[in-house]
C-alpha positions, -999 to 999 in steps of 0.1 A, spaced: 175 -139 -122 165 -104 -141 203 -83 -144 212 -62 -119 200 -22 -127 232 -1 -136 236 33 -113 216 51 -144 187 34 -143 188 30 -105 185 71 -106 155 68 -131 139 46 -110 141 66 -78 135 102 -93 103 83 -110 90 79 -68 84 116 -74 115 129 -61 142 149 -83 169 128 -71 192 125 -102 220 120 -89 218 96 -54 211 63 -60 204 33 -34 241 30 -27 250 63 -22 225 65 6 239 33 21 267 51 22 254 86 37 237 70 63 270 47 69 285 78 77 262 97 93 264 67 120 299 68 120 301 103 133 280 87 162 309 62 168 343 84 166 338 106 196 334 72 221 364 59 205 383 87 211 370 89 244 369 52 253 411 52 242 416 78 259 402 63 295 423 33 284 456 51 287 444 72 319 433 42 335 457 22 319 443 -13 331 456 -43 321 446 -51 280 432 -80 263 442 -91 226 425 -115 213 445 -129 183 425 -151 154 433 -152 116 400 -148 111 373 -126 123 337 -135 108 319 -97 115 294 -99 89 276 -64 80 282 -36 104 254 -5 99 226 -25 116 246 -37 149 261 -4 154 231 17 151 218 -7 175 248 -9 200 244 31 201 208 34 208 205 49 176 181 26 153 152 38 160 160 73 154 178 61 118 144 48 107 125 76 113 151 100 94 154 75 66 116 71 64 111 108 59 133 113 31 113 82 13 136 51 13 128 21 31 163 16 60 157 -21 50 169 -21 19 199 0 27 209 -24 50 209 -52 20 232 -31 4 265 -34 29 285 -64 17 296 -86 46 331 -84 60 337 -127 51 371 -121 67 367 -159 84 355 -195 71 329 -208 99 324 -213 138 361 -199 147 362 -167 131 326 -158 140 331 -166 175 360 -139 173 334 -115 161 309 -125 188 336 -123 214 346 -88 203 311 -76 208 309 -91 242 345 -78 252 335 -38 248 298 -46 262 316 -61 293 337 -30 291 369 -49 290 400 -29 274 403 -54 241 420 -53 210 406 -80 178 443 -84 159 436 -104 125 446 -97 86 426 -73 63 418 -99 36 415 -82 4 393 -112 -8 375 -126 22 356 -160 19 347 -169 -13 309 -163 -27 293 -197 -34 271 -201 -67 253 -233 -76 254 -245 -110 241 -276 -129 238 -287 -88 277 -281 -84 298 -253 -60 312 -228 -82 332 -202 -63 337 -167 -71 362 -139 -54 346 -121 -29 360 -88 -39 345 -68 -7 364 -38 -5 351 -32 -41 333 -1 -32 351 9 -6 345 0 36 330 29 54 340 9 91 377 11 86 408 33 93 437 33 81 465 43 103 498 44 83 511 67 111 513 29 130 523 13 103 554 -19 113 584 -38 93 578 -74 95 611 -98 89 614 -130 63 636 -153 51 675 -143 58 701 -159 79 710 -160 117 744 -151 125 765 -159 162 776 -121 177 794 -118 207 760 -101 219 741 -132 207 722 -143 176 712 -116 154 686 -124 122 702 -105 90 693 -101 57 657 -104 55 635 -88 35 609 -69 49 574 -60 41 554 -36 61 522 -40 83 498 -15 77 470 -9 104 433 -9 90 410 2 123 377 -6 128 358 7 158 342 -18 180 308 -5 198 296 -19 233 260 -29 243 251 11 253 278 13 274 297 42 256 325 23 255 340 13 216 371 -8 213 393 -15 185 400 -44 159 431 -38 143 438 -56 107 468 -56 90 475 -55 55 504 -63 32 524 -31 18 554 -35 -3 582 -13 11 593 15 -20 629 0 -20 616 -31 -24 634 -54 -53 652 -22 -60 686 -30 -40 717 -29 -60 719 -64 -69 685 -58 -91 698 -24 -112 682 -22 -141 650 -37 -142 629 -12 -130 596 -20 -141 597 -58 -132 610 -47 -94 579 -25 -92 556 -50 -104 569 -73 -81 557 -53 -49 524 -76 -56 544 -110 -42 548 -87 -9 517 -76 -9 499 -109 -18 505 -122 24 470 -98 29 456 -107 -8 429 -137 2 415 -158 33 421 -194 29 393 -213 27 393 -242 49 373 -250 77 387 -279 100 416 -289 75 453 -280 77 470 -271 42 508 -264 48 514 -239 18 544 -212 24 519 -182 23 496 -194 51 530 -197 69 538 -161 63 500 -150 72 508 -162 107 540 -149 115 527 -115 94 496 -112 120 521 -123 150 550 -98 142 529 -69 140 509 -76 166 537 -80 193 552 -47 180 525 -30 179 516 -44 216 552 -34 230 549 -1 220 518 3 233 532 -14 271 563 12 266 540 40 258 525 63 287 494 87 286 476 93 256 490 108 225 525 101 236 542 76 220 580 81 241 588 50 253 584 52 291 585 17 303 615 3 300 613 -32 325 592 -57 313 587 -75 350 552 -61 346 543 -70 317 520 -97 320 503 -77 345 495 -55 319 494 -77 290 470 -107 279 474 -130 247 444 -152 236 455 -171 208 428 -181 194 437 -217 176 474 -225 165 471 -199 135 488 -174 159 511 -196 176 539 -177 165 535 -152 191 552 -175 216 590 -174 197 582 -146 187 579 -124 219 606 -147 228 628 -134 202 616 -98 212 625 -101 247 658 -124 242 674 -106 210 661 -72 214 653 -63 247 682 -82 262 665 -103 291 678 -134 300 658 -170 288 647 -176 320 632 -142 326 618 -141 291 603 -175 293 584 -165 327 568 -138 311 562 -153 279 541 -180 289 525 -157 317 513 -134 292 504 -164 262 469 -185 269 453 -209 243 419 -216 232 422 -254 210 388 -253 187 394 -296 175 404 -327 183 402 -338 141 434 -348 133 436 -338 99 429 -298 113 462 -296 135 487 -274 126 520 -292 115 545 -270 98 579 -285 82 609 -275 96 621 -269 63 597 -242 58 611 -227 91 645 -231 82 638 -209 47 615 -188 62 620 -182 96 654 -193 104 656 -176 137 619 -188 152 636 -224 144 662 -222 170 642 -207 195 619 -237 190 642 -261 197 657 -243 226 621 -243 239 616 -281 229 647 -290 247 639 -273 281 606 -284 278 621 -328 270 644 -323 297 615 -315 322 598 -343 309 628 -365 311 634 -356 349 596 -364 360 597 -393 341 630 -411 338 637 -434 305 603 -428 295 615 -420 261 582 -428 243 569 -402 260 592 -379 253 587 -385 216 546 -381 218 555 -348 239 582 -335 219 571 -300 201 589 -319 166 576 -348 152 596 -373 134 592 -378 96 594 -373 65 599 -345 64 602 -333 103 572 -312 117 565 -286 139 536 -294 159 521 -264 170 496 -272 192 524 -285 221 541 -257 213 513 -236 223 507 -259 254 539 -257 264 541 -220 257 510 -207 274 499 -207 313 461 -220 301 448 -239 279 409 -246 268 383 -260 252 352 -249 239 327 -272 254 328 -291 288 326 -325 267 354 -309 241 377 -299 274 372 -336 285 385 -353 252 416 -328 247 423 -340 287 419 -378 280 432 -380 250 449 -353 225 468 -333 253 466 -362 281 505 -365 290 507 -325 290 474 -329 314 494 -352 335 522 -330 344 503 -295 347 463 -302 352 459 -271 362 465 -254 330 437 -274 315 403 -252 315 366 -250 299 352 -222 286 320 -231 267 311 -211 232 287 -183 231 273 -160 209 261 -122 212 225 -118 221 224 -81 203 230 -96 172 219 -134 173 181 -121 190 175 -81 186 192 -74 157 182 -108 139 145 -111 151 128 -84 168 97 -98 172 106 -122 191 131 -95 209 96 -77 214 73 -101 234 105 -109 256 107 -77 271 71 -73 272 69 -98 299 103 -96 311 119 -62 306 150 -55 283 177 -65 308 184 -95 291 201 -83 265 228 -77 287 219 -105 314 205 -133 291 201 -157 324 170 -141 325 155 -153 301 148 -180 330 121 -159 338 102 -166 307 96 -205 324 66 -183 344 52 -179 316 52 -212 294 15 -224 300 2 -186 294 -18 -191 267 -13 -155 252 22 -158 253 23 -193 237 3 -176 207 25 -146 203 60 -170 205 40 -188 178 29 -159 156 66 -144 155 74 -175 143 49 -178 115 57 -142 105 92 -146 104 90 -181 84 62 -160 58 91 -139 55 120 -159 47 96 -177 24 89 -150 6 123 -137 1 138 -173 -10 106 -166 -37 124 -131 -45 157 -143 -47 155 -181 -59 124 -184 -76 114 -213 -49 77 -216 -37 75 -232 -2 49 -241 17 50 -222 45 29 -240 73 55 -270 66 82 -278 89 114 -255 81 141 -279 92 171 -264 89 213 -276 87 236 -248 77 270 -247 84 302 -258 68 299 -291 45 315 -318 62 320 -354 68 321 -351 102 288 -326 104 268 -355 87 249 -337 60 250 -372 45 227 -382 73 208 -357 68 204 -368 34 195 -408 37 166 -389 57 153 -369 29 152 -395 8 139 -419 33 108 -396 32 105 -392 -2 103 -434 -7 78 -432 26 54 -405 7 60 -423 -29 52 -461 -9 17 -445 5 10 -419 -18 -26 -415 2 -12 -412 36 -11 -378 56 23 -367 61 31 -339 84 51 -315 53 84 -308 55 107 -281 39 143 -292 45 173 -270 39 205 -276 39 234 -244 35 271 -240 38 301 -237 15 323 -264 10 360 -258 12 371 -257 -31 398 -287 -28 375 -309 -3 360 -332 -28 334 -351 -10 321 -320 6 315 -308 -32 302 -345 -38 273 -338 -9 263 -306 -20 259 -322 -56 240 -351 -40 214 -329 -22 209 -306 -51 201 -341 -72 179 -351 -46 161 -323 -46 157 -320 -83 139 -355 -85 119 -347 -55 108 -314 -60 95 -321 -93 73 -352 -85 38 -347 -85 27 -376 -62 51 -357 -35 35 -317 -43 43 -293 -14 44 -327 16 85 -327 11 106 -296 -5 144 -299 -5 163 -264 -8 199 -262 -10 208 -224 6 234 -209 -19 258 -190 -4 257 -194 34 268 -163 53 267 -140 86 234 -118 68 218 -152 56 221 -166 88 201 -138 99 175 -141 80 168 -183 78 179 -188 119 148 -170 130 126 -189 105 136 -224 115 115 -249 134 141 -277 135 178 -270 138 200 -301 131 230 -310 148 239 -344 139 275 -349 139 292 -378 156 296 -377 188 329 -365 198 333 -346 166 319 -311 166 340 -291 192 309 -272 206 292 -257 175 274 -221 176 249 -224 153 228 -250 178 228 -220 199 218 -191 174 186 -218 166 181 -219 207 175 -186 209 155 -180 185 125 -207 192 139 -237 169 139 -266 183 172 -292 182 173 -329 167 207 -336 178 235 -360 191 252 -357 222 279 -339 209 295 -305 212 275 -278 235 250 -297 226 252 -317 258 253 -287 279 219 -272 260 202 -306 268 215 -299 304 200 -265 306 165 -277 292 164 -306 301 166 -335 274 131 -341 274 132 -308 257 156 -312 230 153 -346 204 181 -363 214 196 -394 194 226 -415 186 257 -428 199 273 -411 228 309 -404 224 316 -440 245 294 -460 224 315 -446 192 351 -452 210 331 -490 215 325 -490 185 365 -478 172 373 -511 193 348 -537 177 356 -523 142 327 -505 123 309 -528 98 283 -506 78 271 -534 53 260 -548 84 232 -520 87 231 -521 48 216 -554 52 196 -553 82 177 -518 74 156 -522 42 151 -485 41 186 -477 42 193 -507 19 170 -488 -9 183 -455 -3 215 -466 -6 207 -486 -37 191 -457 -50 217 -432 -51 244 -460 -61 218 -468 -95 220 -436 -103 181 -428 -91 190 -391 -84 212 -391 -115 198 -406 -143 222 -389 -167 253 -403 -148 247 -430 -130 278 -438 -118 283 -403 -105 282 -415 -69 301 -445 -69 326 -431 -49 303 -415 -22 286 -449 -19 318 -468 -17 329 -446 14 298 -451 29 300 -490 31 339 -490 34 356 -464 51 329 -442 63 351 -423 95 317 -408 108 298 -441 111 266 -427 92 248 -455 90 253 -465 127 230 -435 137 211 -439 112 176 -460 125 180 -438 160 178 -406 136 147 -417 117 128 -428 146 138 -395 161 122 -373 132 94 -397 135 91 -380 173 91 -344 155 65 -353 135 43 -364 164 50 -334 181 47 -306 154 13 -319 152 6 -308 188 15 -271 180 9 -261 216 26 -281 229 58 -276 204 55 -240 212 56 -246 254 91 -267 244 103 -238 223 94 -213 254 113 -241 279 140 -237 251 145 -200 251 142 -197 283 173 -221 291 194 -205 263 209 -179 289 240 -201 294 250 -195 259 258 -157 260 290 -144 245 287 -122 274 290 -154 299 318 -168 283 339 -136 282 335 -129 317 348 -165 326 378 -159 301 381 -121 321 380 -138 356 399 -171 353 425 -167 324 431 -129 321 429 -118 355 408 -86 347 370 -79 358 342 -71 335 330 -37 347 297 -17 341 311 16 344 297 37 318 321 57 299 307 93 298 297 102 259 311 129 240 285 152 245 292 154 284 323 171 299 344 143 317 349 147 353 
């Protein structure tokens, strides 16, 4: 790749279009334009706050540790109604608004499915014009940038903020103590936690725009600030300079996201994250119950009987499971209310979204990590652990292995803190993310807590926003929509039902497929800009990006690829219905055999990629650097989208719907919301395959054998035998030994077991894609059944059923119009 221009040359190059402008270049203009927009945004903030604290309705905040918002110019111009008059402006002075756009860095602030489902649900919150607040950490260093060299992962610091974040505000007027480490000591007014240290929470704002409703929320992120005492008490006289450089280990709780995706690592500043986020948060909440009319910040309210009338919690995951002892300790230490009391509220106010059943994800803290950290939040633990046992005890009398599976600490060593029962015990609901996901966590990780209180246990299937993930992503298609439909399904995606009219009109069957084509000549072309990569174009663009891991089966994915290749090598003469297959997604830096795949695929497609006897039939393209902006660019390319992870695996997955959407169609197992998307259109309509999730607990029975496969599959035998010679790493043949060795040994995922089903099912795709009409009618049945998987749907569930508000259309009056 040539080296990037430096700002001098970027000026030379634009005053050379004939322009004198010396001094602007490309990112300077981002930035203008970043601002200009802005101004759009600040006066329906103001005004949208305002309303809040008129109205005062009850609030949503929707805690996460991560918030995956990806670049912000193009979805707010949109959200405004402002994008079309953006171009024009931006056209007139000479620059292209496309290329602006590609300047913005994306805000990586989350790892995967969880934190961009935050981001989704924040758009759908202000669209439904609910009163929401987003309540995460301002990551100085957001995910890390992936690079691929010699075929390996190489990450790199996202440093983001680098050239500063036109979104944000800071609001140190807001700014909050938050309390580590120290001691507890008895009063004769009850415990009080002493000698902590403190570092401060400061608010970084960033305005949240509805769907042209006039209303904009706000996400609130909080970053580390040393306080200017700090390390300078007496007992540190003297050392001046080394107190002062020391502010960093304060300051390093907001310094950098952790990386992993489906995978607990219990290090002390993770901890310290998650009560940072929680302790600001429920300050920052209480003041704003106390709090009256705008502007005003007296403290007013002064019972809190009402406050979970007023109040609403989402903690989304265990990450902010701290909010439970800690408005606890709030209400018990501070505010004086009894336990009783406090509980009531507490758990009233408190509901919990679980996002896996993986065992290896769930959040188990040592206590001795409490006891050092968070001495206090300890005790109120086990004061909530023992109420909650001798419950348990009462329904179920000398039951005590029970009581020891439903106790919030695990025995050990060391002892654990397992914080998903404290959030079940702790919250009044509690839900999964797809119907099939709800059922496990009932049957099987929550079951005994399902015995005692079924009620508590809910659904609420995944969604994702159709501003971004259809009119913001892929126009055209956005375009012949509302042609035939109107625009009202940007806001009502069940609409899109209406499209089923239309599935055998042959004009419309054209245009769905000539949207595609363009958008595939597109992405083509810019993986030839940016990679160097020539693809072929009227192959099929089958598509798996997400996260690497075991349980997501890119490894499957794999054996297929190379099941090809031997196919197209065996009968070099045959036709073959081409193929472009590419995998994407960052694998977290300490998960080895994630690294292992991505170097596997890379190796598989340097051998094929360079074979002549193959030419353009089979490409294999590893995506480097999978993000929100790349998703946006490949998802509306794709004619496959594959979601093959075991069944009983994948929570829901979002991606599978993003593809939906956009006129890919699904090879899939009957996993996740992947069950409900068959439901919707029918599984005729998607290519369904594999073990269902009782033919894998079966198989957990009998005992997985996969040599047995090994031996009966020839084509899996030579694949396997392949990769194990070293066929796809000729300079290291033993490089993937190991991979091999969990494959026939200790393969949790049971690749090989889906294996034939999966190859016979590409065989299907292959059949059809040759039919392009009639691919195209099961892409239109496809789209049109995607209205179930809204953002917008989801939210207004959560509204209704677990936060006791309404979504409401009311248009907020803009700034430009008096208020009544």
């Amino acid at each position: 790749m040539s080296k990037p221009l430096t700002d001098h040359e970027k000026r030379k190059q634009i005053s050379v279009r004939g322009i004198d402008r010396n001094v602007a270049t490309p990112r300077d203009y981002y930035f203008a334009l970043a601002h200009t927009v802005r101004d759009h945004l600040v006066g329906r903030w103001i005004r949208t706050q305002q309303y809040y604290y008129e109205k005062d309705p009850k609030r949503i905040h929707y805690l996460s540790l991560e918030f995956y918002m990806g670049r912000t110019l193009q979805n707010t111009m949109i959200n405004l109604g402002l994008q079309n008059a953006c171009d024009e402006a931006i056209y007139q002075l000479g620059l292209d608004l496309e290329e602006l756009e590609e300047i913005e860095e994306d805000a990586g602030l989350g790892n995967g499915g969880l934190g961009r489902l935050a981001a989704c649900f924040l758009d759908s919150m202000a669209s439904l014009g609910l009163a929401a607040y987003g309540y995460g950490i301002r990551y100085e260093f957001g995910i890390f940038n992936q690079k691929i060299t010699n075929g390996w992962q190489v990450e790199e610091a996202d440093d983001w903020l680098r050239y500063g974040n036109p979104w944000e505000k800071a609001r140190p007027e807001y700014m909050l103590p938050v309390h580590f480490y120290g001691r507890v000591e008895q009063t004769h007014e009850g415990p009080k936690w002493v000698d902590t240290q403190v570092v401060l929470a400061m608010p970084y704002d960033t305005p949240v725009p509805g769907y042209k409703n006039n209303t904009v929320n706000t996400m609130r992120l909080w970053s580390a600030k040393a306080p200017n005492d700090f390390n300078l008490q007496e007992f540190n006289v003297g050392d001046y300079i080394q107190a002062v450089l020391d502010r960093n280990l304060a300051e390093n709780i907001s310094r950098v996201l952790y990386p992993n995706d489906n995978f607990f690592e219990g290090k002390e500043l993770r901890l310290k994250q998650e009560y940072f986020v929680v302790a600001a948060t429920l300050q920052d909440i209480i003041r704003r119950f106390k709090s009256s009319k705008f502007g005003c910040r007296d403290p007013v309210r002064t019972s809190f009987e009402a406050f979970s009338e007023k109040v609403a919690i989402q903690l989304n995951d265990t990450h902010p499971a701290l909010a439970i002892p800690e408005l606890m300790r709030i209400l018990v230490d501070i505010e004086r209310l009894d336990w009783e009391k406090a509980w009531e509220i507490t758990t009233k106010t408190c509901a919990y979204t679980n996002h896996t059943v993986l065992p290896e994800a769930l959040e188990r803290w040592p206590i001795y990590m409490f006891e050092k950290l968070l001495p206090r939040h300890l005790q109120i633990i086990y004061e909530i652990n023992q109420r909650h046992l001798d419950r348990v005890a009462a329904l179920y009398p000398g039951d005590s292995d029970r009581l020891c599976r439903m106790s919030l600490i695990e025995e050990g060593n060391p002892k654990r803190i397992n914080m998903a029962h404290l959030c079940v015990v702790g919250s009044h609901a509690v839900n999964g993310v797809a119907r099939i996901h709800s059922d496990i966590v009932k049957t099987t990780v929550f079951k005994d807590f399902c015995d005692i209180e079924p009620e508590k246990f809910q659904n609420k299937t995944n969604g994702i926003t159709p501003r971004r993930w259809l009119l913001l992503c892929n126009p055209g298609l956005a375009d012949i929509i509302a042609e035939k439909i109107g625009e009202e399904f940007l806001t009502d995606l069940f609409q899109l039902r209406k499209l089923l009219d239309f599935v055998d009109d042959s004009v419309f069957i054209r245009d769905v497929a000539n949207v595609k084509q363009e958008n595939k000549l597109k992405f083509a072309a810019y993986l030839e800009s940016e990679y160097k990569v020539n693809i072929n174009p009227e192959s099929i663009f089958d598509i798996q990006v997400k996260r690497i891991h075991e349980y997501k089966r890119q490894l499957l994915n794999c054996l297929h690829v190379i099941t090809l290749y031997n196919r197209i090598k065996k009968e070099p003469n045959k036709k073959f219905v081409p193929r472009t297959v590419m995998i994407g997604g960052k694998a977290a830096p300490g998960y080895h055999m994630a690294k292992m795949i991505i170097k596997l695929f890379t190796s598989v497609g340097e051998v094929v990629n360079h074979d002549p006897v193959v030419g353009d039939r089979l490409k294999v393209i590893f995506l480097e650097n999978y993000r929100v902006s790349l998703a946006e660019k490949v998802i509306p390319a794709a004619d496959l989208s594959e979601q093959i992870s075991t069944a009983g695996t994948e929570a829901s997955g979002t991606g599978n719907m993003k593809f939906m959407l956009n006129g890919a169609l699904t090879i899939g197992t009957m996993d996740g919301a992947n069950v409900e998307m068959a439901e919707e259109a029918g599984e005729e309509n998607l290519f369904i395959f594999g073990m269902r999730v009782e033919d894998v607990e079966a198989m957990d029975k009998k005992g997985y054998n996969a040599r047995e496969y090994y031996e009966r599959l020839p084509e899996l035998k030579q694949v396997i035998d392949q990769i194990s010679a070293g066929y796809f790493s000729p300079k290291e043949p033993e490089l993937f030994k190991d991979m091999v060795n969990m494959l026939m040994n200790h393969d949790r995922f049971k690749v090989f077991a889906d294996y034939e089903a999966y190859i016979r099912c590409q065989e299907k795709v292959n059949e059809l894609y040759r039919n392009p009409k009639e691919w195209t009618k099961k892409v239109i049945r496809n789209i049109a059944a995607s209205g179930k998987f809204s953002s917008d749907r989801t939210i207004a569930e959560y509204a209704r059923e677990i936060w006791g508000v309404e979504p409401s259309d009311v248009k907020i009056p803009p700034p430009n119009e008096p208020r009544e």
